[in-house]
N, C-alpha and C positions, 0 to 999 in steps of 0.2 A: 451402465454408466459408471465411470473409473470417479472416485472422489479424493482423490490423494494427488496432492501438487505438491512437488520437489520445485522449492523456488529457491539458488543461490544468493546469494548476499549482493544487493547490486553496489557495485562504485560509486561511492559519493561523486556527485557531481564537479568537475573541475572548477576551480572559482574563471572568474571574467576577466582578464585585464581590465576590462574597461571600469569594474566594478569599483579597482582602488585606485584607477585613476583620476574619478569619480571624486572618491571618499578623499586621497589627496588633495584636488582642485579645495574640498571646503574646507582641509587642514591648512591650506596655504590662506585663505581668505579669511579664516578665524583669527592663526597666528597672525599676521599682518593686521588685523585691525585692534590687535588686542598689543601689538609692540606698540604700533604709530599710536594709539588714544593713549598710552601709561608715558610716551617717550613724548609726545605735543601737548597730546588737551591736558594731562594733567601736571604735566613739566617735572618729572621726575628724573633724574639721571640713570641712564641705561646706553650700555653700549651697543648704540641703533646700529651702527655700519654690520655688526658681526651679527648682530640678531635678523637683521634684512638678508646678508648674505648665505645665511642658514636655511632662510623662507625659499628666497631666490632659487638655491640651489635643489628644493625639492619641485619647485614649478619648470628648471630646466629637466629633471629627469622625467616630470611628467610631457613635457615638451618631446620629449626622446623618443619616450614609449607609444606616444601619441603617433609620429612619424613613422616608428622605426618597426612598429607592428600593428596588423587590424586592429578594430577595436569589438569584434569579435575573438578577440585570439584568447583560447582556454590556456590557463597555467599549468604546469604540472606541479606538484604541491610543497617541492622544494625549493621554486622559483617563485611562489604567492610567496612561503616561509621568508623569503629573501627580502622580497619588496616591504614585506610589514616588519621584518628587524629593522629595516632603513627606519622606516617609519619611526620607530623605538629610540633609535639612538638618533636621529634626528633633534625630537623632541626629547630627548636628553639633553644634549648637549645646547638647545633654549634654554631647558631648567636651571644649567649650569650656570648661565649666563644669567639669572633673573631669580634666583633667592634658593633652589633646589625644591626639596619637600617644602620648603616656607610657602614657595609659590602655590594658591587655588587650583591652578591649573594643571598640578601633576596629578589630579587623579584619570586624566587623561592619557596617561600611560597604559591603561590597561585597553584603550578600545580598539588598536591590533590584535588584541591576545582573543576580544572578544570577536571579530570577526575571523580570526583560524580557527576558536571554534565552532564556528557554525558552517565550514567548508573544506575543512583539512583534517586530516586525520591529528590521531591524538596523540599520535609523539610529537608532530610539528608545535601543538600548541602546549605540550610541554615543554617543550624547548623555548617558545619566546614568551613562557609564563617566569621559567627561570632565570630569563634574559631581565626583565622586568623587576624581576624580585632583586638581581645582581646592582641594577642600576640604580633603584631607588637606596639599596644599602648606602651605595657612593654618595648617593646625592643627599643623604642626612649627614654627610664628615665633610665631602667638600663642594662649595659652591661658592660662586658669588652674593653678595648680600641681593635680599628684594628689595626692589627699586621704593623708595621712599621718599619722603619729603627731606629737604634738606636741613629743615629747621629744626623737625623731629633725631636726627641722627640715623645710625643704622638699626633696622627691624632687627631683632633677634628670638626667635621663640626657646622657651626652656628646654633641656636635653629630656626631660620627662616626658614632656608637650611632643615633641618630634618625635620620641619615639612612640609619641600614640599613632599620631600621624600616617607613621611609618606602618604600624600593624595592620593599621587600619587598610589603606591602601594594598597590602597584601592578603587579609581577609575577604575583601571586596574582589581582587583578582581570582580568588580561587572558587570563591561560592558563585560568582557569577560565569566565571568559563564553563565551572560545570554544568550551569544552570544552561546555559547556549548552548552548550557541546548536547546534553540528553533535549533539548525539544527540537534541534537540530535532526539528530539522530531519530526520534518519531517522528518527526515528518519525512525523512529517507523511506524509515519501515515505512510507514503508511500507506507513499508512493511506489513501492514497491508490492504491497502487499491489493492496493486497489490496480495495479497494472495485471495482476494474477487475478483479478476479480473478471477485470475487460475480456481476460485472455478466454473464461469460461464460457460466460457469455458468447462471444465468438465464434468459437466451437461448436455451441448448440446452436446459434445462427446460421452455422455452415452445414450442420445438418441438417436442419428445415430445410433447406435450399436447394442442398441434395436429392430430398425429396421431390422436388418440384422439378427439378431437371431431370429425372427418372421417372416423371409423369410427362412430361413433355415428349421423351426417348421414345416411349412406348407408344404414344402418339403418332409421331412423326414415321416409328418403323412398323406399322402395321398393315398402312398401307401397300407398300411393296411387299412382304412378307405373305401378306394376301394373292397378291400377285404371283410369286414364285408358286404358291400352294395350286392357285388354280392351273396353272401351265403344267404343274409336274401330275399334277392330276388327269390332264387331258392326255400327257403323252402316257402316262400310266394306263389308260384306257386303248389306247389306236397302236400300242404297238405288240407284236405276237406275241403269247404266252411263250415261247420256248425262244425270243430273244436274250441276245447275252446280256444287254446292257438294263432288262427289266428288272434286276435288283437294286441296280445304280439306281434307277428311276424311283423305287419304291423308297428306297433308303432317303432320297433328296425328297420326296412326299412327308416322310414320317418325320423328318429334321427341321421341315419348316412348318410342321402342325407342333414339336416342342417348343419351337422359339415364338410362337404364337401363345402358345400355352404361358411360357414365361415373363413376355412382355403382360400378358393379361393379368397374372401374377403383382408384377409392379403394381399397376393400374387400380390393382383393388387392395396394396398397402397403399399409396398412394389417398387412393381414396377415404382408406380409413384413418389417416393422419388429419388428412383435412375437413373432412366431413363427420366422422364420429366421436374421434378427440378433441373433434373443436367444441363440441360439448362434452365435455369430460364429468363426470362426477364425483364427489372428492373421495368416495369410495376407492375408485379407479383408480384416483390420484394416489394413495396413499397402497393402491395393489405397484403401483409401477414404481415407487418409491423402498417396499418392500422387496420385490423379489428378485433383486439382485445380492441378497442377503441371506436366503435361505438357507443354504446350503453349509452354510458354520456351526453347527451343532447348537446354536442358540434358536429356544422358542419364540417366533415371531406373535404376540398375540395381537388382537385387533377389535378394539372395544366400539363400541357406535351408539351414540345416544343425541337421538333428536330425532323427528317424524320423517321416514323417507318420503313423505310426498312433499317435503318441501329441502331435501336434501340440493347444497351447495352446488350448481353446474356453471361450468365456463371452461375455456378453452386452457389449453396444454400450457403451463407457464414455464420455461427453461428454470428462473431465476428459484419458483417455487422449488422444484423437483430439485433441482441442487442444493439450496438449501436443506433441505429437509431429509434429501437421501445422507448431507453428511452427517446430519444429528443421528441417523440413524443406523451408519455406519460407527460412527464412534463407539453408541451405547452397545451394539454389538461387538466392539473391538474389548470393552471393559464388562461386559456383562459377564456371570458364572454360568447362565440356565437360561433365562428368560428376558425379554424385554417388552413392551407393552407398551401398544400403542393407540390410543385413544384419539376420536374424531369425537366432538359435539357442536349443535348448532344450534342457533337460536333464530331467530326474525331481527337480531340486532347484533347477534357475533356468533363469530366462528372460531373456533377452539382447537389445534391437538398439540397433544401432549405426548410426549416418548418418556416414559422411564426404562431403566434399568434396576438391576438385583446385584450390582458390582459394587467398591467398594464407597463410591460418590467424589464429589470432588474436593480437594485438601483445604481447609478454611482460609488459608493463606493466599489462595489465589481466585477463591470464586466470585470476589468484587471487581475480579478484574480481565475474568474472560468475556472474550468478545474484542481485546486489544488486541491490535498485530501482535504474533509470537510470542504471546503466552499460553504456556503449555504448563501440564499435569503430570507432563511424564518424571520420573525421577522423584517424585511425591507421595505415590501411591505402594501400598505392597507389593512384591515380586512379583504375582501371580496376574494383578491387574498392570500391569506394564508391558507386557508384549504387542497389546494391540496400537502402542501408542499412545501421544498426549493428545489435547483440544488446541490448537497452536494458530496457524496461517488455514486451514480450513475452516476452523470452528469460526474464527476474525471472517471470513468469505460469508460462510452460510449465514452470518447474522445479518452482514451487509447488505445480502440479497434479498434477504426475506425481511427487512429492516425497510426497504427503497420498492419492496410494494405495497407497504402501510401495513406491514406486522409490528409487536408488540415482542419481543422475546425475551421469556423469563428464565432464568436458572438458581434452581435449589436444589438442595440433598433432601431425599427421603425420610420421614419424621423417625425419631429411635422409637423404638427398637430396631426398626426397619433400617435397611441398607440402599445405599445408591444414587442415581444422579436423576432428576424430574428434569426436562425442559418445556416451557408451555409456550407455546407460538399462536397466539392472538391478531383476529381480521375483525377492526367492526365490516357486518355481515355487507354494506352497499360497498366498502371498499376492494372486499377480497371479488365479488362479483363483477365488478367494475375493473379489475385488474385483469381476474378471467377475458372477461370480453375487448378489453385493449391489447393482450398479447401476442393474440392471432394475427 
């Protein structure tokens, strides 16, 4: 069984038309109710004709796009870039018109910048981060005053005050894109790294399958096969020893007693995938888990501690064996000499454990394997680097053996000792009960 997945970087997802024709429809309904209540219910002076005509004018372009393409239509990421600087300078040039940074409302400046980052790559949402940053500079020097009472005169805040304002609104753009751009970007990995998960499973799916349609093969051609054997048997018999054709004849005897032979063959792996594996032992489990391994100059050892008459059985688990063959590919890829691998059981849990004698894993990252694409590699001394990091496999095998009710622990070996422990825990009714649902 092959344990190494080479999985490319997928494409962020293209954003939706529909997504920020959406998000416009409630920018036009917010503005709009936040012009007409400051401009009627509270009678303050603002120039409603140009502040309406600003609104207006993004509900025609949403009008447009509505008509003018599906509302499934994917963007490519310099035409989303496009629609959300509208966005930008839209609600700019409101600001302009209604007090600048004085106005509550400019910290809504940044919620463009916050959706490129969660769908566009990161030069785009560099670019309308700087756009953002460009606009708010203008809008602390020139603006029209915020709409006030009349009696009051005009608002004015101190140039100190604004320029808190000001920082402020740019500190909040930048921590919070980034903060949407990275959970953004884990859930891409993730979905990318659980489609590599499907993709295994799959595979081992199609090979059980295989099996069954290679037991079915055998089946269906033995009847005839049988057939050809007796006929060529008969004429094998009735025709003269010193004809020409009796070695034809012998030859078509012997040819259909091997493909008899062969199908029989199938018929009893067959049988033993489904009938003897389907009680598997975990002995078993952990011979078919090793010895794809052996052959690396590294000692496989194999520890057993609990009563064989009440040793672990159930059937063949894909999700087990992959998990566990990559732990145990790994520790072999980092190992010097030896790796050991330990089965125990109890009436209430089931236990193993892989060490290795390599150099263990680097402190800096063992809180955090088991995440998509974090890896060891580049951490460790020259010597342990060749076999590789724990990265998009090590994130799989925890996954798998995680989603049949294991426990997985990882620690470095106590000092003076060297190397990596991993302990993978079944209370004893679940790992049984997993067995027995697999098949």
């Amino acid at each position: 069984m092959a344990h190494s997945i080479v999985l490319a970087p997928s494409p962020a997802p293209r954003l939706k038309l529909d997504t920020l024709v959406r998000l416009r429809w409630l920018a036009v309904i917010g503005q709009t109710a936040a012009v007409v209540g400051v401009a009627l219910g509270m009678e303050y002076p603002l120039p409603l004709g140009f502040c309406l005509g600003l609104i207006a004018l993004s509900a025609w372009l949403n009008l447009f796009l509505k008509v003018r393409y599906p509302a499934t239509q994917r963007l490519a990421d310099w035409a989303a870039a496009a629609l959300l600087a509208y966005d930008i300078l839209q609600l700019a040039a409101l600001l302009y018109l209604t007090g600048g940074l004085t106005n509550p409302f400019a910290i809504l400046l940044i919620a463009p910048v916050m959706v490129s980052a969660t769908a566009l790559k990161v030069r785009w949402t560099v670019a309308l981060g700087v756009l953002v940053v460009a606009i708010a500079s203008a809008l602390a020097f020139w603006f029209e005053p915020l709409p006030w009472s009349p009696e009051e005169g005009d608002f004015r805040l101190p140039s100190p005050y604004l320029a808190g304002i000001w920082t402020a609104l740019v500190c909040a753009l930048g921590f919070m894109a980034a903060y949407s751009f990275r959970v953004a970007e884990e859930a891409r990995q993730l979905h990318a790294a659980l489609t590599a998960t499907e993709l295994v499973l799959s595979r081992e799916q199609h090979l059980h399958q295989l099996d069954g349609l290679a037991a079915a093969a055998a089946h269906e051609l033995g009847t005839p096969l049988a057939t050809i054997a007796l006929v060529a048997k008969e004429l094998e018999r009735e025709i003269p020893p010193d004809a020409a054709w009796r070695d034809d004849i012998s030859l078509l005897r012997s040819q259909s007693e091997r493909c008899r032979e062969i199908l029989k063959k199938l018929t009893s792996l067959s049988t033993e995938f489904g009938d003897h594996l389907a009680r598997q032992p975990i002995t078993h489990l952990l011979e078919d888990v090793i010895a794809p391994h052996r052959e690396f100059g590294i000692a496989l050892i194999v520890h057993l501690d609990g009563a064989l008459d009440r040793e672990p059985v159930g059937t063949r688990n894909p999700a087990i064996l992959y998990g566990l063959g990559n732990i145990v590919e790994n520790a072999v890829d980092f190992a010097r000499s030896r790796v050991d691998i330990g089965a125990a059981w109890t009436d209430d849990e089931v236990v193993v454990t892989i060490r290795d004698d390599g150099p263990g894993f680097a402190p800096d990252v063992i809180d955090k394997l088991g995440e998509p694409y974090v890896t060891t590699r580049g951490k460790l001394p020259a010597d342990a680097r060749e076999g590789g990091g724990l990265g998009l496999g090590f994130f799989i095998a925890k996954t798998l053996l995680e989603r049949t009710g294991a426990r997985v622990e990882i620690t470095n070996r106590a000092v003076p000792e060297t190397g990596a422990v991993i302990t993978v825990r079944w209370p004893r009714e679940v790992m049984d009960e997993v067995h027995h649902e697999s098949g």
